[in-house]
C-alpha positions as CSV (number, residue, x, y, z in Angstrom):
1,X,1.9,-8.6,7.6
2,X,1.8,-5.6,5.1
3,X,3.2,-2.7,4.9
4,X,0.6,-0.5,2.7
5,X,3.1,2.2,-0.3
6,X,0.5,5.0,-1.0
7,X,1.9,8.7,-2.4
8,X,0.0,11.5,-2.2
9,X,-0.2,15.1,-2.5
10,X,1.7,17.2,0.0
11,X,-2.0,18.8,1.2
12,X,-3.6,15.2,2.0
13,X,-0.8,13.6,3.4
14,X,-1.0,14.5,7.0
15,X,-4.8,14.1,6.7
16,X,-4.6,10.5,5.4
17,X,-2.1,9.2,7.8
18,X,-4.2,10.8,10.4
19,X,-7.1,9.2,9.4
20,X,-5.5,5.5,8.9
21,X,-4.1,5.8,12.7
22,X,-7.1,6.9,14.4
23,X,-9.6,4.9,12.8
24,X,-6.8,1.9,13.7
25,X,-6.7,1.0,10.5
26,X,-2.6,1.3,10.9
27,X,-0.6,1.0,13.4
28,X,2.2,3.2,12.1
29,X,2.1,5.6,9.1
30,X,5.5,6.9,7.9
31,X,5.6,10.5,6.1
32,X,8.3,10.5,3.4
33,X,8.7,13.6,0.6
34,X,9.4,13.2,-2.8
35,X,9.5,14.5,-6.2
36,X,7.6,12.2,-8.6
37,X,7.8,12.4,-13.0
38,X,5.1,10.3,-14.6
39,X,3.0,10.3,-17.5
40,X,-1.1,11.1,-17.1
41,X,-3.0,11.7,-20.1
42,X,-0.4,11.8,-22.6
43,X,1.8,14.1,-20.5
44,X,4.7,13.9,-18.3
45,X,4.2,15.8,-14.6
46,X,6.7,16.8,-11.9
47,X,4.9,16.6,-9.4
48,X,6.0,17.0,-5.3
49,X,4.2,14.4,-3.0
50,X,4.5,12.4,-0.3
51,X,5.4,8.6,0.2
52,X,3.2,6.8,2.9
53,X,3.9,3.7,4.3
54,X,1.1,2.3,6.3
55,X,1.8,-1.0,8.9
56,X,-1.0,-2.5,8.7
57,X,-2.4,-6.3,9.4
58,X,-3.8,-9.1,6.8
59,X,-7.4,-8.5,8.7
60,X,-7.8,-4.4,8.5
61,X,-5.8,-4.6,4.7
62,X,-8.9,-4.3,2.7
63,X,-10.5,-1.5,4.9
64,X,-7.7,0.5,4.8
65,X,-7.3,0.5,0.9
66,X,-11.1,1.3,0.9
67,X,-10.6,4.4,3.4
68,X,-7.4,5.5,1.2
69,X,-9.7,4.9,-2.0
70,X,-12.2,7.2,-0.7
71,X,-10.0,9.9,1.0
72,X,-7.3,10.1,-1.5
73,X,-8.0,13.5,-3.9
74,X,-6.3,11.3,-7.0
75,X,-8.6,9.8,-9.7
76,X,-5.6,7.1,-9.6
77,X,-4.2,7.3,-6.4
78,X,-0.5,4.8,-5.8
79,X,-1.5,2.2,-3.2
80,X,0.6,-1.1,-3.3
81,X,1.2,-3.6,-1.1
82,X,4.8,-4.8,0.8
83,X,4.0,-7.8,2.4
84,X,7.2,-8.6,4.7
85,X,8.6,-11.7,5.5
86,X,10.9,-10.8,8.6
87,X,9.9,-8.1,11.3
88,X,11.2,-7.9,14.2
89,X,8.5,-9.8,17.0
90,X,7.5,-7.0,19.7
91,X,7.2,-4.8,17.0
92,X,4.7,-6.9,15.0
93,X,3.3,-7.8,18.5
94,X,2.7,-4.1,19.1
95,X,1.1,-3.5,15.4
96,X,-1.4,-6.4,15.7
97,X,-2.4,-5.0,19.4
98,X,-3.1,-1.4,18.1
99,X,-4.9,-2.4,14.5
100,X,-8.1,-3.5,14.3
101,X,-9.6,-5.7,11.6
């Protein structure tokens, strides 16, 4: 089952997570804040964000990264994939229950 990394801008953060839960697209969406330096056309940026982590199943995977594709204010927005070989059972039981494909 994966786990879905995305970062985005402090201002579409709460919208995006919002989104991916109550279109049950994610079970879960964890909001994390951070400070990310990276180059983008030729120039390094400081730039705050926010670190989403998305619980997700195999089934609703591809929808999700299509909703983030469309939501996300980035050109080039982060979205990478954690796929996870232990979890605990009820709460991959609960996950699968609340996601749909």
């Amino acid at each position: 089952m994966p786990t879905v990394y995305i970062t985005a801008p402090p201002a579409a953060a709460e919208s995006l997570a919002t989104t991916l839960v109550e279109a049950e697209l994610a079970a879960c969406v964890n909001r994390v804040p951070t400070t990310s330096t990276y180059r983008w056309e030729s120039e390094i940026h400081h730039d705050d964000e926010v670190i989403l982590l998305a619980k997700t199943t195999e089934e609703a995977y591809d929808a999700l990264v299509e909703r983030v594709m469309d939501l996300h204010p980035h050109d080039v927005p982060c979205i990478e994939r954690f796929d996870e070989e232990h979890v605990l059972k009820s709460y991959a039981t609960w996950r699968d229950e609340v996601v749909s494909p």
